[in-house]
ZAMARGU-4260 file (C-alpha; in steps of 0.2 Angstrom, whole numbers, plus 5000, padded with zeros to 4 digits):
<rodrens>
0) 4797/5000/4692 | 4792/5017/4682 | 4795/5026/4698 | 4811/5019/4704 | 4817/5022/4686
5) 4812/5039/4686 | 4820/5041/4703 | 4835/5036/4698 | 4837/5046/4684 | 4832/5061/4694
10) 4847/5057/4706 | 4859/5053/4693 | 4855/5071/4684 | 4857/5077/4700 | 4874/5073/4705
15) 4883/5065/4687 | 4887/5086/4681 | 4900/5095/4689 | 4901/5085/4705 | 4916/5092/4718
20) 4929/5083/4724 | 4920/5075/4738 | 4933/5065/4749 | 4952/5069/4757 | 4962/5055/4762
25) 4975/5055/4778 | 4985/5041/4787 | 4982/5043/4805 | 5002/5043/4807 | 5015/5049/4795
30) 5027/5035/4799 | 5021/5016/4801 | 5033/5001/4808 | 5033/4982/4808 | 5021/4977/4820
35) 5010/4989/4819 | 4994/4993/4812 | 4983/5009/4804 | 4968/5018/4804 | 4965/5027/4786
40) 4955/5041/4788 | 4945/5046/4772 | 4935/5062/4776 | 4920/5070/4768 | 4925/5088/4763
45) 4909/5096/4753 | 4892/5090/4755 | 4880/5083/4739 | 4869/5096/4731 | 4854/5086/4735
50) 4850/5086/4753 | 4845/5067/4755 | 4859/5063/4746 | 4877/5055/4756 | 4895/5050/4752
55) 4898/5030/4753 | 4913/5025/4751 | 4922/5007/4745 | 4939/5004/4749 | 4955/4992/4745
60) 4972/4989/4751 | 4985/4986/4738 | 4970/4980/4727 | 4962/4968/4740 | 4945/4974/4747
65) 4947/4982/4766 | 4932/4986/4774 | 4928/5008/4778 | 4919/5013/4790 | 4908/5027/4795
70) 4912/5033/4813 | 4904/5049/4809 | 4896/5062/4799 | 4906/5065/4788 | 4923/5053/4792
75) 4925/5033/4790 | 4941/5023/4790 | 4949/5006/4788 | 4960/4996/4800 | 4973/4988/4791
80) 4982/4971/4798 | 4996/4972/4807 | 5012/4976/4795 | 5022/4960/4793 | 5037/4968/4782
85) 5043/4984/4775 | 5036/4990/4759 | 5024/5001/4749 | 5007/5000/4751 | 4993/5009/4744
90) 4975/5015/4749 | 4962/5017/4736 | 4945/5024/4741 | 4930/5026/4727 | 4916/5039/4735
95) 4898/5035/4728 | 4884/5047/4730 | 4868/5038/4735 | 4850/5042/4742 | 4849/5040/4759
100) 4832/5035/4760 | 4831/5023/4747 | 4845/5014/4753 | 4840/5015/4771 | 4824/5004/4765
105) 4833/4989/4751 | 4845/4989/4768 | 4831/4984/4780 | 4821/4974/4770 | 4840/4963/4766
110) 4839/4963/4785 | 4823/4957/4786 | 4826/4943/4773 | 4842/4938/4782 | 4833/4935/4799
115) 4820/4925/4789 | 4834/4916/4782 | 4843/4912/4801 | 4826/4905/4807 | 4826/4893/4790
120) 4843/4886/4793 | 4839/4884/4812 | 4824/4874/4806 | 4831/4864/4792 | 4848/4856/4804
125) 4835/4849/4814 | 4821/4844/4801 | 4820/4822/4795 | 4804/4825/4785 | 4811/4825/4766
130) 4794/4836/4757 | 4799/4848/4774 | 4814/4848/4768 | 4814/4853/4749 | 4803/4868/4755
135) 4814/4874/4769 | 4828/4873/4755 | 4817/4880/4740 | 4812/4895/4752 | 4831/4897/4757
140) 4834/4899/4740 | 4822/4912/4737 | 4829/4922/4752 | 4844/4921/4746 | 4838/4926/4728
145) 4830/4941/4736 | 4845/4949/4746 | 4854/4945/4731 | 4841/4958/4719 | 4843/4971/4735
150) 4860/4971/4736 | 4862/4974/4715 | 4848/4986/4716 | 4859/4996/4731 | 4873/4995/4718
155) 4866/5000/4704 | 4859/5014/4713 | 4876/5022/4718 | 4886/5034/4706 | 4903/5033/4707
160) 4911/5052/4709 | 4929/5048/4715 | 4942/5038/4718 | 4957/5044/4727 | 4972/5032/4732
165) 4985/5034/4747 | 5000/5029/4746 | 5013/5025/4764 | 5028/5016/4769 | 5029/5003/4782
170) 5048/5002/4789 | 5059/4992/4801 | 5058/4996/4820 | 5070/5010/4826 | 5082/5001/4837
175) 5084/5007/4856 | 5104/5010/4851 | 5100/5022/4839 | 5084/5031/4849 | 5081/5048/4856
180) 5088/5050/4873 | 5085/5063/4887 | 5095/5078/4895 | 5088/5085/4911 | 5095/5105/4918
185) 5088/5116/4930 | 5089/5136/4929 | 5103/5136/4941 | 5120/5128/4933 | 5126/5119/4948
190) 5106/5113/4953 | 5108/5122/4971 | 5095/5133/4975 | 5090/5142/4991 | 5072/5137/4998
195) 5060/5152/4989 | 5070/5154/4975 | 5061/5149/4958 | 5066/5133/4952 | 5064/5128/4932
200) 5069/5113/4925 | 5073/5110/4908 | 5071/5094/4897 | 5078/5092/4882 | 5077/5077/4871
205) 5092/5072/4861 | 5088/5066/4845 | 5095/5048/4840 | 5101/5044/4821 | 5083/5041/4816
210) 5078/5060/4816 | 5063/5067/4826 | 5051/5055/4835 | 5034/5059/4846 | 5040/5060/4865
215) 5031/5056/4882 | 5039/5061/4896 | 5032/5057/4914 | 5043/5067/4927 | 5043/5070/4945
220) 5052/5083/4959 | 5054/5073/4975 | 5041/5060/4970 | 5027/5073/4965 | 5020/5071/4946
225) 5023/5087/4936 | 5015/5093/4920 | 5026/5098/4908 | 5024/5112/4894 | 5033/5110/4879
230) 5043/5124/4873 | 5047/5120/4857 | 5047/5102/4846 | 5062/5096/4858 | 5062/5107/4874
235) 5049/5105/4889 | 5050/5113/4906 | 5041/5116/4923 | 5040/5128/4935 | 5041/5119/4951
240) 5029/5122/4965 | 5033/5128/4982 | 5023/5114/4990 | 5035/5103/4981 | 5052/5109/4988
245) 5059/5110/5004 | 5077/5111/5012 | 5088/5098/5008 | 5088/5085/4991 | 5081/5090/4975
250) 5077/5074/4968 | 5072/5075/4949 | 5067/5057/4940 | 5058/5058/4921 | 5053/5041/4912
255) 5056/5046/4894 | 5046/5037/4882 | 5044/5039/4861 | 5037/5035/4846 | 5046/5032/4830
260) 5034/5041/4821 | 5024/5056/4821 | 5004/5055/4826 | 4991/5065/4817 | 4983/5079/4824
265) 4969/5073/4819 | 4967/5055/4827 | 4961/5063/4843 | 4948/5072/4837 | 4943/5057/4827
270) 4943/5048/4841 | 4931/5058/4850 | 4919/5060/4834 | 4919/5040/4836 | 4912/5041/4853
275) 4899/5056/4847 | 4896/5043/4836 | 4892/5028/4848 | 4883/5038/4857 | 4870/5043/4843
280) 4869/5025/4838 | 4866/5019/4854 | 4852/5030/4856 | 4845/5026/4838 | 4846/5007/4843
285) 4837/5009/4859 | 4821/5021/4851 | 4819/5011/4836 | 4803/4999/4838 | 4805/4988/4823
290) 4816/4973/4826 | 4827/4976/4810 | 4830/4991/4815 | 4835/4987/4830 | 4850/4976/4820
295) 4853/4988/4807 | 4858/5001/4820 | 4869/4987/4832 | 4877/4982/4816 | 4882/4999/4814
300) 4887/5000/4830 | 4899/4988/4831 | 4909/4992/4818 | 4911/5009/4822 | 4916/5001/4840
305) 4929/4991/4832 | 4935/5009/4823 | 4934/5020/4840 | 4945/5004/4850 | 4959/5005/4833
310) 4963/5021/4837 | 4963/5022/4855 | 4974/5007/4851 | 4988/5016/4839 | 4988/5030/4851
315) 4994/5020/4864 | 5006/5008/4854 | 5023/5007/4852 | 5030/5019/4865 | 5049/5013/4868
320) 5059/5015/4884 | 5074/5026/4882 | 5076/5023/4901 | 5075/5031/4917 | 5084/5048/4919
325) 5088/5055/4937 | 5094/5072/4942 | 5101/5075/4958 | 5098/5096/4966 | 5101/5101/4983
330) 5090/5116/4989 | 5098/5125/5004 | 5091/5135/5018 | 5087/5156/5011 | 5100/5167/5018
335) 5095/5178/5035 | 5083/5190/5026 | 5066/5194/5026 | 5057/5182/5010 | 5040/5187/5010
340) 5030/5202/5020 | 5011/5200/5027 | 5002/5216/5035 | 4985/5216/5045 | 4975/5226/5057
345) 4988/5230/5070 | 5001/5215/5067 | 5013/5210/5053 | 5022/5194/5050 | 5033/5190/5037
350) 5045/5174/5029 | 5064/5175/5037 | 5074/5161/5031 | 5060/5152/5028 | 5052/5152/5043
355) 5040/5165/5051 | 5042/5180/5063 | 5029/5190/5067 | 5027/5204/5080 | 5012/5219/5084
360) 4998/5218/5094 | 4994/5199/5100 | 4978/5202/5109 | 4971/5185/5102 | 4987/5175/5097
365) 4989/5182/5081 | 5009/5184/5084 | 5008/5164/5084 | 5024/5165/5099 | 5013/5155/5111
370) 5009/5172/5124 | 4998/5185/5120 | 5013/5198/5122 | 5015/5211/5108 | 5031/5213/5101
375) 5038/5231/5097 | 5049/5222/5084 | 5050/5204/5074 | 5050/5189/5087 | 5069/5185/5091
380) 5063/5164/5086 | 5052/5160/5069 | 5034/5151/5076 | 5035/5133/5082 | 5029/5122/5067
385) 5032/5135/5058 | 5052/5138/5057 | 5057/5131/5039 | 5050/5126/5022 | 5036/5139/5022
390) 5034/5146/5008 | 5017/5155/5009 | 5011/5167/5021 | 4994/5178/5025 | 4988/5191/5036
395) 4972/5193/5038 | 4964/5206/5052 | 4968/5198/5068 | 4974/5180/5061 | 4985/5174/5050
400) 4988/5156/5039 | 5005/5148/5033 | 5009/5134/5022 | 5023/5123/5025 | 5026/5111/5013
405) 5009/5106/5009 | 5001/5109/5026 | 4989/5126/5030 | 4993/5130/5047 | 4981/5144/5055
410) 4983/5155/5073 | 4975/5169/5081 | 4957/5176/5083 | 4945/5163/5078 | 4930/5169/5085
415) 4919/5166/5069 | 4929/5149/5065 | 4942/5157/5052 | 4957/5149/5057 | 4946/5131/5051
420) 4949/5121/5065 | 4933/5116/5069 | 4930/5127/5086 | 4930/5146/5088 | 4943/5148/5100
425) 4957/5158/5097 | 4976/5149/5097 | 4992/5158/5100 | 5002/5145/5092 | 4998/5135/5073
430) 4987/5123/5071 | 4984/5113/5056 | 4968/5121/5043 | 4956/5112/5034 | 4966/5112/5019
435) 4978/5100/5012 | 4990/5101/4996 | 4984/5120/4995 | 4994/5131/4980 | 4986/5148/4988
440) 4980/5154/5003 | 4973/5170/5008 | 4965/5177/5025 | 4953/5191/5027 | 4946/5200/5039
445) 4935/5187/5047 | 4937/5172/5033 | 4950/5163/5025 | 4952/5155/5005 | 4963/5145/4999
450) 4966/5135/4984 | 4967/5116/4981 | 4967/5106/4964 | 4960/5123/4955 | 4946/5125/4967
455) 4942/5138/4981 | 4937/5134/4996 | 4934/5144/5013 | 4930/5145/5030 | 4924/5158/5043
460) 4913/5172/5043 | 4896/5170/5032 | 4885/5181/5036 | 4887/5190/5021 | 4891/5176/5011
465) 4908/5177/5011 | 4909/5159/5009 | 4902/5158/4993 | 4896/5141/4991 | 4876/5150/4993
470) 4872/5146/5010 | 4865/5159/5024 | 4875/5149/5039 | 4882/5164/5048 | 4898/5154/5049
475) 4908/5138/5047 | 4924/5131/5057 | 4926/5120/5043 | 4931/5124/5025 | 4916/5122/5013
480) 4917/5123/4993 | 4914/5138/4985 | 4903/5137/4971 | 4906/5133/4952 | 4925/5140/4954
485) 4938/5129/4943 | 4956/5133/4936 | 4959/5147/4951 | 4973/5151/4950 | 4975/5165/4960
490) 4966/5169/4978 | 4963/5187/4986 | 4949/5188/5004 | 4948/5207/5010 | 4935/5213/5023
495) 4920/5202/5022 | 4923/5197/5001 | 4932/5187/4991 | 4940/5188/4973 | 4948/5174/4963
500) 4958/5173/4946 | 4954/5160/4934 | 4968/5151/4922 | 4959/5158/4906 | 4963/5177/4915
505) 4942/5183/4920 | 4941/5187/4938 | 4924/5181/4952 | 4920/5191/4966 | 4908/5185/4981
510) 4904/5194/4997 | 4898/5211/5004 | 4894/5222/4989 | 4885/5238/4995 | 4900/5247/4990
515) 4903/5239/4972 | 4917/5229/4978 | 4914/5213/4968 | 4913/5227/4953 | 4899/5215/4944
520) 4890/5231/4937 | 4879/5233/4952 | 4875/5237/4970 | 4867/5224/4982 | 4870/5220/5001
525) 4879/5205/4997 | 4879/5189/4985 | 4883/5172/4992 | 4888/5163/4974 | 4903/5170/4962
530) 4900/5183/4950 | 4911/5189/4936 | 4918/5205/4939 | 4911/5218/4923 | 4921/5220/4906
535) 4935/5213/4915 | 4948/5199/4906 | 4967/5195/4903 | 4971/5198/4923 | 4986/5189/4928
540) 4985/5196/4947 | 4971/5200/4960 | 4972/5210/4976 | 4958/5216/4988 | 4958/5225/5004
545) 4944/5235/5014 | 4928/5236/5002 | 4940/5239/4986 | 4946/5225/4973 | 4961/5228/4958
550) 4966/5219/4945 | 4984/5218/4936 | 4982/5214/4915 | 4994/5204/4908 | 4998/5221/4897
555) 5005/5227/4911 | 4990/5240/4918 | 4980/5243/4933 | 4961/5243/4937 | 4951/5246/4952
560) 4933/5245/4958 | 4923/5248/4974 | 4924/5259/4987 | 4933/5277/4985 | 4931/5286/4999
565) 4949/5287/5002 | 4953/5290/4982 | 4959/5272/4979 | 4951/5270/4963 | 4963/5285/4955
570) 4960/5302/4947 | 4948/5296/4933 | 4936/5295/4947 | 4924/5309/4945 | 4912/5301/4961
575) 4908/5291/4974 | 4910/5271/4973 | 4910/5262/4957 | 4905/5244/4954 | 4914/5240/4939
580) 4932/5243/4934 | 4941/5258/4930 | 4959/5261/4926 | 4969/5268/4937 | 4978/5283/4929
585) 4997/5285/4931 | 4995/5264/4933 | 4989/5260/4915 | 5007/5251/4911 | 5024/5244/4917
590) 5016/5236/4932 | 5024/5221/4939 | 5013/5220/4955 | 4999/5227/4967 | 4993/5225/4984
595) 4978/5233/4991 | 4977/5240/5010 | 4960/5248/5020 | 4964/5267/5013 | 4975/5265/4999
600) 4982/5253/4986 | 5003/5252/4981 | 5012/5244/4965 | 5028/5244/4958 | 5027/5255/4943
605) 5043/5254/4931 | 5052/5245/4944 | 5048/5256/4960 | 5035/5256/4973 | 5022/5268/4972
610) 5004/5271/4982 | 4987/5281/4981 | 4973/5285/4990 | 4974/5292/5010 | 4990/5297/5017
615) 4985/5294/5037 | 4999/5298/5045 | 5011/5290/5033 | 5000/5275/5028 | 5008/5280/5010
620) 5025/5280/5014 | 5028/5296/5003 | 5030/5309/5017 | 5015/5316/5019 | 5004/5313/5036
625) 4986/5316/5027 | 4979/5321/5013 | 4972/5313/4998 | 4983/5307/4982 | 4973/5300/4967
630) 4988/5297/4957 | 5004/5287/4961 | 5014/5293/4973 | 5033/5286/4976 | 5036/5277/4992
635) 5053/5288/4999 | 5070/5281/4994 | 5061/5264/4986 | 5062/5266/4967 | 5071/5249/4964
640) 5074/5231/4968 | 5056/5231/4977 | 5056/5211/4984 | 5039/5209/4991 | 5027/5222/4999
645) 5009/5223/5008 | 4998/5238/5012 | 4987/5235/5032 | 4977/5246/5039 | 4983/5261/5036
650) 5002/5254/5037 | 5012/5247/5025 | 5029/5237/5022 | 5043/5233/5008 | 5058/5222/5007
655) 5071/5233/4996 | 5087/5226/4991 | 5083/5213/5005 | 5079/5225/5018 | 5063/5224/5026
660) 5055/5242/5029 | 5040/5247/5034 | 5028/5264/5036 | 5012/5274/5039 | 5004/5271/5059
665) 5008/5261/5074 | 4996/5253/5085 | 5010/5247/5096 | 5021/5237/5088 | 5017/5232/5068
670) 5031/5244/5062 | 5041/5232/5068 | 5056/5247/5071 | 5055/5246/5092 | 5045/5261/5094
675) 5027/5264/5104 | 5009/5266/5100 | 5006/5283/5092 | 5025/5283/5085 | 5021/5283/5068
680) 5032/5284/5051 | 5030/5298/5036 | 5043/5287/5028 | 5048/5270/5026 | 5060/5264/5041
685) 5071/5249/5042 | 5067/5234/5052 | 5082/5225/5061 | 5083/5209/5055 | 5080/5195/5068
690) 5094/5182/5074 | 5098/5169/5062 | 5089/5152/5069 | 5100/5140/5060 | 5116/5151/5067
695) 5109/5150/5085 | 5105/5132/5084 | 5123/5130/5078
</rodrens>
């Protein structure tokens, strides 16, 4: 008795002077209704001096005890009924400071004394023997006696160090009449869009007499699920994916749900301290050995089961139906120009309309017209399969990929199984790829990439582990995952290595690396995982092209890294190749894209199109037949309204003002302008635009 005496007093001294304010009380909603209950979250906000010391607290509701909970470290809460009227209720807590330890033990033994007391009762229902009886009763009593001295020794243990009261509102139930409603635009004031135009939609909640409320609003374009982003307290919006337009209706439906109060911030990440919590006990329950322990931590458990499924229940509650709104678009065929432009080895291909037209070399299919015929100029019919709703297209060296709606379609040279069709022959017409519901797709020279769902995945060429997934398999006709890559959302394949853009802006490179091209800070012959490319961050665009990768920063600046023989990684170059990133000088700002070729790299600086490195015959477009240029040199006559642009081997092309153009050397064809092999361009020169399909089908 001495001790526990002296250890009292010690405790009290310890905590009775100057104790902080040791607890903050918060509603898990601002606003509660009829029919509804709360969780009252009282949380812990300075720890006791003494380090065995803890908070426990007591709490009431409008005077009547309500039990608290702990569903963590420093948080516990009450669940109050469900409101049956309007009124004013208030929340008082009173925070104690008690000895773990010694409370931990009065606990177990009261335990202990109630399991004797179950086996007691058990035996006394079925005992007739009257002497058996008075003992079974006379040790009842003494049980009970006993958990009765713990339980005032636990009180008289705990010093009371604050009380802090709540107080809330409980109101009627918004009627529907007088809810939110919903308003759904797009960016174009008559909903019409033509296919490869950007299409935003805009939804705008309207709020009813009652002032603001929480929304939920689960929309879809043409029966695919969206996710919003909300632009401000009332306005969300989304940018509408390719793959989920095509020509004809644009059918927009949202279900527009809200709460007549606001949530806290808060009751998420209580949640989930709940289920840190349950996790912790669990494991407590399942070590211990002693039998009262065992109950002392289920005991725990349950209750802090019963807080965890109270807020997963208010979360979900109470969400009322403003209705179904529908908005009705049309999305028409693009006008007879040239979309989108794709350049390779010796053959080019680009969007018209929406469908593709190649024309070049076509030793192995790679024109996609179903002959092996080179074209001088763009095929006079888009591919079959292929003639409306693409919306994405790559070149790779001697192959090529489109999507169409949400399908990959492949054709060309397939000798190392990069078309992903599951052979190695080549096809001079599409066939489908091994990738559905792809956002990005992008072809090298003897691999392809594309993006699904966040994640990469290629097919192809591996020798070098270009397919990044850390096999040796010198190839795959079937696409295989590349490793550890989530939340890309940007995809680049060059010769024989890969680069791809994650969400949060850091860039991972895989492949051949003898030249530095996956600028990771070192040299090998090739790594088959991703690695991140060095001191590199905040990219929102990725380009690579023959042993050379580049990077476009949200500020608006270029870097390179790689192989720069042909001066592609700028004038602060003092050397050879470099295998981490270096900004390109003339390109440190008001950059708005890049594109990377075998010999040289071009971006739109300040709204025109300008390129460095080697000027083979044109390949910069800048007038000059050789020569090298380490700063950014102006494509001729294109220093505005630059539409989309790709640099090949040693050849490049433009749409400006909606006129396709193209420069630098012809192997027979890829200029696209009708002239012969050898026949090369200083200077961007116009290609004629294809007959219109739809006007010849008419």
């Amino acid at each position: 008795m001495k001790s526990l005496i002296l250890l009292l007093t010690l405790f009290i001294s310890a905590v009775a002077v100057g104790s902080p304010d040791f607890i903050e009380l918060q509603p898990n909603s601002f606003y509660y209704s009829v029919g509804e209950k709360a969780v009252l979250v009282s949380s812990v906000r300075s720890s006791p001096t003494n380090p065995n010391s803890e908070v426990f607290m007591r709490a009431t509701l409008d005077g009547a005890p309500i039990k608290i909970t702990k569903f963590a470290e420093t948080e516990a809460a009450s669940i109050t009924p469900v409101f049956a009227s309007e009124g004013t209720h208030v929340w008082t807590v009173n925070a104690y400071l008690q000895d773990r330890d010694f409370v931990r033990n009065l606990e177990l033994n009261i335990i202990k004394s109630e399991e004797e007391l179950t086996v007691l009762r058990e035996k006394l229902e079925t005992e007739t023997n009257s002497d058996k009886i008075q003992l079974l009763n006379e040790a009842i009593t003494f049980f009970e006696t006993d958990i009765s001295a713990l339980e005032s020794r636990i009180e008289s243990h705990r010093v009371l160090v604050q009380q802090e009261s709540l107080e809330f509102e409980v109101h009627a139930l918004k009627l529907l009449s007088s809810g939110p409603t919903l308003e759904i635009s797009t960016s174009s004031p008559t909903n019409t869009f033509n296919y490869g135009d950007p299409v935003t939609i805009y939804f705008k909640v309207i709020e009813g007499t009652n002032g603001p409320v929480k929304s939920n609003i689960a929309a879809t374009v043409n029966y695919n699920q969206q996710n919003l982003e909300q632009v401000n307290e009332n306005l969300y919006k989304v940018d509408v994916a390719y793959s989920d337009l095509f020509v004809g209706s644009l059918q927009i439906i949202a279900n527009y749900y809200y709460k007549n109060r606001y949530s806290s911030d808060s009751l998420l990440e209580a949640y989930m301290n709940a289920g840190v919590r349950t996790a912790e006990l669990e494991v407590l329950r399942d070590s211990a050995i002693n039998a009262s322990l065992k109950s002392y931590y289920q005991r725990e458990l349950d209750d802090v089961l019963k807080i965890r499924e109270a807020f997963f229940d208010i979360e979900g509650r109470l969400y009322v139906s403003s209705g179904l709104y529908e908005l009705i678009g049309t999305i028409n065929e693009s006008p007879p120009v040239f979309r989108r432009i794709s350049t390779g080895s010796n053959f080019s291909c680009g969007i018209f309309q929406s469908g593709v037209r190649c024309w070049g070399q076509n030793t192995f299919g790679q024109l996609g017209t179903s002959d092996n015929t080179a074209r001088l100029s763009p095929a006079t019919s888009p591919i079959q399969g292929l003639d409306t709703n693409v919306w994405s297209l790559t070149v790779g060296s001697e192959h090529a990929c489109a999507i169409r709606n949400e399908d990959v379609m492949c054709w060309g040279k397939n000798t190392y199984g990069q078309l992903g069709t599951g052979d190695q022959d080549n096809s001079n017409y599409p066939l489908y790829g091994p990738l559905y519901g792809a956002s990005k797709i992008s072809a090298g020279e003897r691999h392809t990439c594309g993006i699904s769902d966040g994640k990469v995945y290629c097919w192809g060429a591996n020798d070098v582990g270009q397919l990044g997934d850390g096999s040796t398999v010198a190839l795959s006709t079937s696409a295989v995952e590349v490793d550890s890559l989530n939340d890309i959302v940007d995809i680049s394949a060059g010769t024989n290595f890969t680069c791809a853009l994650k969400k949060n802006g850091d860039v991972y490179c895989w492949g051949r690396n003898y030249s530095g091209q996956l600028g990771a800070g070192f040299y090998t012959d090739y790594e088959n995982v991703p690695h991140p490319v060095y001191n590199l961050s905040d990219v929102k665009a990725i380009s690579v092209g023959h042993e050379v990768g580049c990077a476009l920063t949200n500020s608006g600046g270029v870097k390179c890294w790689g192989d720069n023989s042909s001066g592609q990684l700028g004038a602060y170059a003092t050397g050879g190749n470099l295998p981490s990133p270096l900004d390109i000088q003339g390109a440190e700002s008001n950059v708005t894209s890049i594109d990377v070729g075998t010999e040289s790299v071009c971006a739109v600086i300040n709204g025109a199109l300008k390129c460095w490195g080697k000027a083979t015959n044109g390949s910069l477009g800048n007038g000059f037949g050789n020569g090298l240029f380490t700063l950014p040199s102006g494509v001729s006559g294109i220093t505005s309204n630059v539409g989309a642009f790709s640099q090949g081997n040693k050849f490049g092309c433009a749409i400006h003002n909606s006129v396709l153009k193209c420069w630098g050397v012809n192997y027979g064809g890829n200029l696209g302008n009708g002239t012969a092999s050898g026949v090369h361009s200083l200077t961007p020169s116009t290609i004629a635009n294809p007959p219109s399909f739809l006007k010849k089908d008419q």
